[in-house]
N, C-alpha and C positions, 0 to 999 in steps of 0.2 A: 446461150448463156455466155457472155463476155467472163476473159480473163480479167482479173485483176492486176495491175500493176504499180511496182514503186515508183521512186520518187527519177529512178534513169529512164524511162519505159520499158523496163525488162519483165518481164510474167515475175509473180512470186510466188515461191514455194509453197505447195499446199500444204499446210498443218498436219501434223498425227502423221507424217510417215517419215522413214529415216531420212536426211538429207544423203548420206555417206553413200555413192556410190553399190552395190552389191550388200549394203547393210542389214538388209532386212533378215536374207536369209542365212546370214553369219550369224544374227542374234538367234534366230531359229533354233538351228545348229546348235547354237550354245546353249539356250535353253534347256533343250534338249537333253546335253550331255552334263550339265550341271545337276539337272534334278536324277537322272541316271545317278549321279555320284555323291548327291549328299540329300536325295528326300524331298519334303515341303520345307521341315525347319531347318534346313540348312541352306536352302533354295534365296538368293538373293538378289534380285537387280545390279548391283555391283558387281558381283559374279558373274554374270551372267554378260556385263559390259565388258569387262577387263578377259575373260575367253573370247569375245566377240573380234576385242583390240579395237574398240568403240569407244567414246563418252559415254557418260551415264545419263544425259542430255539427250545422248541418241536416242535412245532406249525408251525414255520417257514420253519421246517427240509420237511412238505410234502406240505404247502401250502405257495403261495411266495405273498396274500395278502386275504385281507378277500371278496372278489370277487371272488376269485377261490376255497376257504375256502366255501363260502356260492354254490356256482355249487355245488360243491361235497354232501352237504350237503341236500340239497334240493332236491338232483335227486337220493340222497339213502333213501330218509324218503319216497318218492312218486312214486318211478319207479317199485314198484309194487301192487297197488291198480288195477288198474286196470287190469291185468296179473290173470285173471280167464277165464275158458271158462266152462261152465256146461252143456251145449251141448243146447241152445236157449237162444235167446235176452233177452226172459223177465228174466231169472235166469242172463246171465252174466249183464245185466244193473241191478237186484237187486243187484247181489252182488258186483256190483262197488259202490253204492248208501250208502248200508252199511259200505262198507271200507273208504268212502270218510267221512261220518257223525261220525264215532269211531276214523279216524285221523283229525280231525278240532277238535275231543274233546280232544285231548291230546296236548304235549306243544310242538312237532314236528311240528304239523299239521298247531298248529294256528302261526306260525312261516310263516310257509309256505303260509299261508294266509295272514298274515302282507306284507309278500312280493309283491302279488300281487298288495295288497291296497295303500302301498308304490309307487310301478310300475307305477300304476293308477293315482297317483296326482304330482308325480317328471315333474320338468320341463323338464330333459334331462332323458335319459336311465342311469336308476342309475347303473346296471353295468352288467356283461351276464349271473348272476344267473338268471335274471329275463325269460330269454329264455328256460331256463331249467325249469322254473314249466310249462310252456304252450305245450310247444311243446311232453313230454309225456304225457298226459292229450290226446290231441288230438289223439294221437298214436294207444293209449287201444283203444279208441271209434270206429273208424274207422276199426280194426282191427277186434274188433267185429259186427259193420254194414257188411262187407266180409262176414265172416263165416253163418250171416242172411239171406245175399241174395243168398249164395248158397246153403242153406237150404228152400227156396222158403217161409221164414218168414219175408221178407221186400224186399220193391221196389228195383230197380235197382239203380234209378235215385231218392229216399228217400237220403237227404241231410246228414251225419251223423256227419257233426261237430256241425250242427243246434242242433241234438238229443242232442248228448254231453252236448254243452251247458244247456239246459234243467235240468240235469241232475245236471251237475258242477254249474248250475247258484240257483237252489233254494235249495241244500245242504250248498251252499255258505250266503244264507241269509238266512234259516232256525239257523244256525249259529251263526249268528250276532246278530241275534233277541234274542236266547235263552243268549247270553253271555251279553247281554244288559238289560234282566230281573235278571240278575246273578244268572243263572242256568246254567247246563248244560244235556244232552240229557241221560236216562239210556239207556240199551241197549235193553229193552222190545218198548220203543219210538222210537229208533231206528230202528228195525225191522219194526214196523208199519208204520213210515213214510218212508221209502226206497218203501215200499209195494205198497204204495198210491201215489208216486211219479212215478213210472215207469206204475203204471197201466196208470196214465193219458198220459204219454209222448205216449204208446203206441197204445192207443186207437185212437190217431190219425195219426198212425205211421203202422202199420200192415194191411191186407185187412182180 
């Protein structure tokens, strides 16, 4: 497939991505940390340019609204926490346990978090990022209940979006709790509760 070229012979820019050097993942970032700080309705492309230290031009150039702005967003801060394998359940659920509890502590994570809580109380479907935090979540989990069961370290018929949840549901209020005391988790705490957290899910989960 030939390049296209203007009117000097030089290649020209392909359409729909930032021109700006490093731009894409400044808006990311910014993204990110805007919906972290002000929700969906306060959530704005202008916002979200001027954190950037971008155009709003830019912004526009790969994203054609801030719904498809926040997909992108949320499924590059999340689509690989869970993408470990250590060779058994209780390692890849610790170390999903830990990736999940060090990105809820950053302003990525708690973004992505907001989304969900947003999700949770909208009257309509606020828009299809909200598809994209659930739907990898589930992915990881499942993928590694597989590799368990054929490793002969979990049932067949052991439920693993149930695990999951477990898993995503008291990292998720562990969380809230700490950001509600206005702390947040080090990473020695961190370790210790991923630890204590998978021990119990699996105690009832393994023969």
């Amino acid at each position: 497939m030939s390049t296209s070229q203007g009117s000097t012979g030089e290649p020209r820019r392909s359409r729909g991505r930032p021109r700006t050097p490093g731009a894409e993942q400044r808006i990311i970032d910014a993204a990110l940390e805007e919906y972290g700080e002000h929700g969906w309705s306060g959530f704005t492309m202008d916002g979200v340019a001027r954190r950037a230290g971008v155009g709003k031009s830019t912004v526009y150039l790969r994203w054609q609204d801030k719904d498809a702005l926040l997909t992108d967003a949320v499924s590059a801060s999340s689509d690989t926490l869970g993408n470990v394998d250590t060779g058994s359940l209780r390692g890849d659920l610790r170390a999903l346990a830990v990736n999940l509890f060090r990105h809820y502590r950053d302003p990525a994570g708690w973004a992505g978090l907001r989304v969900v809580i947003d999700a949770a109380g909208a009257p309509e479907q606020l828009g299809g990022f909200t598809q994209a935090v659930t739907e990898v979540q589930v992915d990881w989990v499942v993928q590694m209940a597989e590799r368990a069961v054929a490793r002969g370290e979990l049932a067949a018929d052991y439920p693993p979006v149930e695990m999951g949840q477990c898993i995503y549901g008291s990292v998720i209020v562990q969380t809230l709790t700490r950001r509600l005391d206005g702390r947040t988790l080090t990473d020695e705490e961190i370790e210790t509760r991923a630890s204590a957290l998978v021990d119990l899910v699996l105690d009832g989960a393994t023969t």
